[in-house]
N, CA, C and O of each residue as an XYZ file, in Angstrom:
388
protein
N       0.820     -1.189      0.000
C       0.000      0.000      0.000
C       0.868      1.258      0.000
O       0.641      2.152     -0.815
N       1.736      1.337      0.787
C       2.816      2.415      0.510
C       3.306      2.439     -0.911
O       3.072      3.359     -1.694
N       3.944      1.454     -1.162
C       4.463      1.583     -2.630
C       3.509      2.151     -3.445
O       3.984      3.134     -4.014
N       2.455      1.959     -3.714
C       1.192      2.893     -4.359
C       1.166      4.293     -4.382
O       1.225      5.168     -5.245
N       1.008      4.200     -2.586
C       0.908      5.996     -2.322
C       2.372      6.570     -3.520
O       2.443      7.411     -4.416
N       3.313      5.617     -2.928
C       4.345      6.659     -3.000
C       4.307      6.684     -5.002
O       4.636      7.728     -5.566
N       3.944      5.627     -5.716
C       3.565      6.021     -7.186
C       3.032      6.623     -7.342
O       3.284      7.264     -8.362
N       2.037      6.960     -6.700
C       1.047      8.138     -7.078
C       1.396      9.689     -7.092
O       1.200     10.677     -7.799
N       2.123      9.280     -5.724
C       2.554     11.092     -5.451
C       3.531     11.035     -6.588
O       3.299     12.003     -7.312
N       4.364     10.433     -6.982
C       5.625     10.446     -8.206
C       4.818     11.183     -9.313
O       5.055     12.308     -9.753
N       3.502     10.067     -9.796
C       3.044     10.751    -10.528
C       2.665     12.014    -10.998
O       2.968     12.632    -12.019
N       1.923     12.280    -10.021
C       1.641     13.661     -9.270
C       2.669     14.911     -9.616
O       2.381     15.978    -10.159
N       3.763     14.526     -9.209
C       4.808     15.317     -8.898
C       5.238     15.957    -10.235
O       5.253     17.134    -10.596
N       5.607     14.730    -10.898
C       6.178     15.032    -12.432
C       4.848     15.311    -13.288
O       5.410     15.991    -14.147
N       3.630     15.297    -13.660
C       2.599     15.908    -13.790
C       2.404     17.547    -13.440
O       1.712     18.381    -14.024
N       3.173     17.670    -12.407
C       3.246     19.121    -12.351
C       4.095     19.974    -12.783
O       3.940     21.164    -12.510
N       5.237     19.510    -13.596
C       6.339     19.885    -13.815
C       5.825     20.193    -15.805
O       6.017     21.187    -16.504
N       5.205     18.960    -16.113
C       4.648     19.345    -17.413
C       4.375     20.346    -17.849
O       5.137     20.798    -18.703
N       3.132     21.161    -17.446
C       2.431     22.317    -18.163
C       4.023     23.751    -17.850
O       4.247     24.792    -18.467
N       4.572     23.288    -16.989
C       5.625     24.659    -16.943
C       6.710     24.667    -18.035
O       7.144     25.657    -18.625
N       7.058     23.413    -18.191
C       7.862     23.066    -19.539
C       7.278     23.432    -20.813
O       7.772     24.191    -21.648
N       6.189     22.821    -20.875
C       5.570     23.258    -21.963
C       5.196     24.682    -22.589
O       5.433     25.091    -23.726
N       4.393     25.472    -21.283
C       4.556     26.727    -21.206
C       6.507     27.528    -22.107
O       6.621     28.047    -23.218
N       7.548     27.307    -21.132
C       8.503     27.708    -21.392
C       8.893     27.507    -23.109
O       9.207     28.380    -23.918
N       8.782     26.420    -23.257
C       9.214     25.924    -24.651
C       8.167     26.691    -25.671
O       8.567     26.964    -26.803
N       6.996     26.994    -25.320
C       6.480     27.917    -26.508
C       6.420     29.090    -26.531
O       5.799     29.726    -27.382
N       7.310     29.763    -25.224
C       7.319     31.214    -25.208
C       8.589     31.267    -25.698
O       8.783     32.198    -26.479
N       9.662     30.433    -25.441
C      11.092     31.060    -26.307
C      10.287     30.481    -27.803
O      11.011     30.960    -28.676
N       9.648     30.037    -28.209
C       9.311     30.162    -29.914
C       8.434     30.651    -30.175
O       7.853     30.196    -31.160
N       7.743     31.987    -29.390
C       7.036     33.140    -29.648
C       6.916     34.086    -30.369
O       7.110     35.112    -29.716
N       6.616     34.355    -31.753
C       6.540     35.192    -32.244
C       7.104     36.532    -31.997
O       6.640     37.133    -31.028
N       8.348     37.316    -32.945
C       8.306     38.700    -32.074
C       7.971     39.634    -33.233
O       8.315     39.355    -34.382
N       7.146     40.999    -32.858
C       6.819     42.048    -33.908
C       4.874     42.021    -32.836
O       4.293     41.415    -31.936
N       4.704     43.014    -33.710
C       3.899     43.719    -33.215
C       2.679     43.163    -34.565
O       2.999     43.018    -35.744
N       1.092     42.896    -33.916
C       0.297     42.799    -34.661
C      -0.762     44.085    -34.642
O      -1.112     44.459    -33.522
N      -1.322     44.820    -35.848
C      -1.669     45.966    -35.265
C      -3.137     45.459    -36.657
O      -2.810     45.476    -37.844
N      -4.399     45.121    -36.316
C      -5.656     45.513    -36.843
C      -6.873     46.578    -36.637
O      -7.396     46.604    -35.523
N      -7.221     47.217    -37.371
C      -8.297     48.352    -37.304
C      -7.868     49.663    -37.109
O      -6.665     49.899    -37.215
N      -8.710     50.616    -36.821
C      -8.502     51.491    -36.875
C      -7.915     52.234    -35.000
O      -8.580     52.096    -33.973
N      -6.818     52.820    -35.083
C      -6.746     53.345    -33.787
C      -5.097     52.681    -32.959
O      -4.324     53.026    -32.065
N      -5.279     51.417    -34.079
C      -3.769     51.052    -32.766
C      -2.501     51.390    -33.728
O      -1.639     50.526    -33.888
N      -2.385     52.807    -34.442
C      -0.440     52.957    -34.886
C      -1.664     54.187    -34.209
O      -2.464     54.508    -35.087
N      -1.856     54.714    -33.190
C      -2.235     55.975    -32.563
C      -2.846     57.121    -33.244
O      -2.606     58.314    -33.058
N      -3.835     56.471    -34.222
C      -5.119     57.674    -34.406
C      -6.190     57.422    -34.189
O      -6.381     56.332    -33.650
N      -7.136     58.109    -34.433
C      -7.856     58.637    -33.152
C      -9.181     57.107    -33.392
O     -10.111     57.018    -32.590
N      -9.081     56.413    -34.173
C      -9.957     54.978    -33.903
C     -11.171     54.896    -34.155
O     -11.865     54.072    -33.559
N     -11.765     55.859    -35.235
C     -12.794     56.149    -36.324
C     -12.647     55.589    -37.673
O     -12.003     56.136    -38.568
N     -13.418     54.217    -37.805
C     -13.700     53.941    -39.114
C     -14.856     54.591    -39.946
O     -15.991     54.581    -39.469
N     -14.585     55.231    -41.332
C     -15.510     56.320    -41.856
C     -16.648     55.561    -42.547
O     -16.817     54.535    -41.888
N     -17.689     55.610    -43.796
C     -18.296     55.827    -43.780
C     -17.835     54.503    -45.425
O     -18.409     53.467    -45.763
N     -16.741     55.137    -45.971
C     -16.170     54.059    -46.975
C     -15.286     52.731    -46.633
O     -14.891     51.820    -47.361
N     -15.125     52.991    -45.182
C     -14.572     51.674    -44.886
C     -13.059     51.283    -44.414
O     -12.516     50.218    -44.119
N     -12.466     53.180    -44.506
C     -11.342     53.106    -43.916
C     -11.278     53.973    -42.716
O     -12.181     54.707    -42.314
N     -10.185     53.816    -42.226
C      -9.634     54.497    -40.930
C      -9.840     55.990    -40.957
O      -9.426     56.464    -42.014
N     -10.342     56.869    -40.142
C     -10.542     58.310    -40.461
C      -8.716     58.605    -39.863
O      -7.945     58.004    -39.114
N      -8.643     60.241    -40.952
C      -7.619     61.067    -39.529
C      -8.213     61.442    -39.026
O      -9.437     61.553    -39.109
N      -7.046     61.953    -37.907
C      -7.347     63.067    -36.696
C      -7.645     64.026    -37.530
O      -8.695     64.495    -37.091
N      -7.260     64.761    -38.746
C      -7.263     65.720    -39.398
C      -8.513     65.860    -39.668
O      -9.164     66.804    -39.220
N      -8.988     64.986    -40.395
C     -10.042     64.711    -41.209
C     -11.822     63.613    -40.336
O     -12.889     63.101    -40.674
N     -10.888     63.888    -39.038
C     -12.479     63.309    -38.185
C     -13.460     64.145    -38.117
O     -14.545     63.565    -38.099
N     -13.544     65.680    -38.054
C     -15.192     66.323    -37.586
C     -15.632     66.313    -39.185
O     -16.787     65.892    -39.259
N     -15.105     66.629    -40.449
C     -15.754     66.930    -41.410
C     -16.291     65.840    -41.687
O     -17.413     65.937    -42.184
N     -15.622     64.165    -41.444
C     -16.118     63.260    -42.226
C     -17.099     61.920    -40.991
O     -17.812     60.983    -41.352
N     -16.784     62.303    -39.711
C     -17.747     61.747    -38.683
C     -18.399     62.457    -38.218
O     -19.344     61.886    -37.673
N     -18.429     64.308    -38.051
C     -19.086     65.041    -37.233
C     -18.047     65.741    -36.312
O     -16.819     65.777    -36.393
N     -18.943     66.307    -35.375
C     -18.628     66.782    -34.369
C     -19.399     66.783    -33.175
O     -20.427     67.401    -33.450
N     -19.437     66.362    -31.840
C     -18.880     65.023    -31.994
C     -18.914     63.969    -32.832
O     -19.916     63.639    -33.467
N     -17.334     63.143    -32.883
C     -17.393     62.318    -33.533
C     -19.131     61.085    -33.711
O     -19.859     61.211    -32.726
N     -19.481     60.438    -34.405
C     -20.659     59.440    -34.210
C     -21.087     58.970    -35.694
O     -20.407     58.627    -36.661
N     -22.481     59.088    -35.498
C     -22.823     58.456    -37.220
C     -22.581     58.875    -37.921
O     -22.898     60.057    -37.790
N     -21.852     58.597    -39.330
C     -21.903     57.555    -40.172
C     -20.868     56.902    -39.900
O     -20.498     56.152    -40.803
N     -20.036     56.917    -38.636
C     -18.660     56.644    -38.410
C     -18.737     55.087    -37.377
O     -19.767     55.055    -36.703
N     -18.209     54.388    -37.271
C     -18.111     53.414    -36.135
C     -16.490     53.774    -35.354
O     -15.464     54.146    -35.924
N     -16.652     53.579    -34.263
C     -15.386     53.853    -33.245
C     -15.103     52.304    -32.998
O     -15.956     51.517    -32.589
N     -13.799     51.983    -33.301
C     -13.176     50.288    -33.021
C     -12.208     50.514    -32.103
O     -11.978     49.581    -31.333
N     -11.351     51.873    -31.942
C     -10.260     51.846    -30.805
C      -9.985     50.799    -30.562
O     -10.307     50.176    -29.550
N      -8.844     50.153    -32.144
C      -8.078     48.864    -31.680
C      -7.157     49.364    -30.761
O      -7.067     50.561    -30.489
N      -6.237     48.183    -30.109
C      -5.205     48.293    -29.635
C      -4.036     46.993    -30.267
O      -4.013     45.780    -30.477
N      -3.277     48.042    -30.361
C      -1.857     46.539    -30.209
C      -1.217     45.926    -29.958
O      -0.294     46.402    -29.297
N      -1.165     44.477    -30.246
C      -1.099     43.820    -29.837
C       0.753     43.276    -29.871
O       1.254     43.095    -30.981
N       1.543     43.080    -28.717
C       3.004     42.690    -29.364
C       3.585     41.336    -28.637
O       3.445     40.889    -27.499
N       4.291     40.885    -29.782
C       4.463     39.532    -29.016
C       6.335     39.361    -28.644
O       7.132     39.650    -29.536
N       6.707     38.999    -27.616
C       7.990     39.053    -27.322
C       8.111     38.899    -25.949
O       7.670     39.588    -25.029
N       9.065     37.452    -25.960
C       9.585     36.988    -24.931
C      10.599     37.182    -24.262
O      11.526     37.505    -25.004
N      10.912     37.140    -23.105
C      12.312     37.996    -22.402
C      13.502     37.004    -23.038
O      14.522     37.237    -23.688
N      12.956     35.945    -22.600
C      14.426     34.868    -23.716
C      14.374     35.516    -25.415
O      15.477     35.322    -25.925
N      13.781     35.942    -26.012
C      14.208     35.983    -27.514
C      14.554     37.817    -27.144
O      15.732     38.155    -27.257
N      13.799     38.614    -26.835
C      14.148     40.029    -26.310
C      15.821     39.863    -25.970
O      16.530     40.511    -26.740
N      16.580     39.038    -24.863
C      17.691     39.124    -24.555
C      18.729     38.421    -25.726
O      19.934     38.655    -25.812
N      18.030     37.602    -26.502
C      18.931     37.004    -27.568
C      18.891     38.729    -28.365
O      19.950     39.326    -28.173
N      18.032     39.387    -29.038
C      18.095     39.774    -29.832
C      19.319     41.128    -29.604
O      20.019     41.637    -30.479
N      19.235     41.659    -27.255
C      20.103     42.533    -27.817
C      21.147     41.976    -27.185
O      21.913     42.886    -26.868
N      21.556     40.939    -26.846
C      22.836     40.389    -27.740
C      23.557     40.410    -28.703
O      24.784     40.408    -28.607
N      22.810     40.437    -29.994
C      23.193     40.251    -31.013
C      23.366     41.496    -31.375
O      24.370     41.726    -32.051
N      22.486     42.590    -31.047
C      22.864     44.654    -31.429
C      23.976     44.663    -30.881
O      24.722     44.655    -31.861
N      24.852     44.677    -29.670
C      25.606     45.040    -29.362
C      27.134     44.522    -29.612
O      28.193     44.893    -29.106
N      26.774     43.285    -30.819
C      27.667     42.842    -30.795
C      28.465     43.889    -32.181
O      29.632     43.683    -32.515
C-alpha cells in the first residue's frame, strides 16, 4: 500500500512539472513584432468612416461630425506585441555585438 501511495505522489509530482515546460518551450518560440488591426492602434484617433477606412485626426469632424458618431463606427483597436524575455535578450545580444 505504501508503494502505491508513493507512485502516485511520483506521478503527481512530475505531472506538475509538465504544463511549466511546456509553457517555457512555446514562449522562447514566440513570435516577435507587433500585430496591429483596425482602426486606432499605430495611434489615431480609432474612427472607421463611412467608406470603410480608418478616419484622420485631421479629417475626423468633417467626415464623422462633431462630436465624432454616425456615419462613423469607433473600433479603438489596440496593439497587440508579441515578445519573450528569452528571444528580447537574444536579440540585444546580437545589437551590441
Amino acid at each position: 500500500m505504501l508503494i502505491m501511495r508513493l507512485i502516485v505522489t511520483a506521478v503527481f509530482v512530475v505531472m506538475s512539472f509538465i504544463p511549466y515546460g511546456m509553457v517555457h518551450v512555446s514562449a522562447q518560440a514566440a513570435p516577435i513584432g507587433c500585430s496591429c488591426k483596425g482602426c486606432g492602434c499605430k495611434g489615431g484617433p480609432g474612427w472607421r468612416g463611412p467608406k470603410g477606412t480608418c478616419v484622420a485626426e485631421a479629417k475626423l469632424a468633417s467626415v464623422c461630425g462633431s462630436p465624432a458618431g454616425a456615419p462613423c463606427i469607433q473600433e479603438a483597436a489596440t496593439q497587440v506585441c508579441f515578445a519573450t524575455p528569452a528571444v528580447a535578450a537574444a536579440e540585444d545580444r546580437t545589437e551590441t555585438q
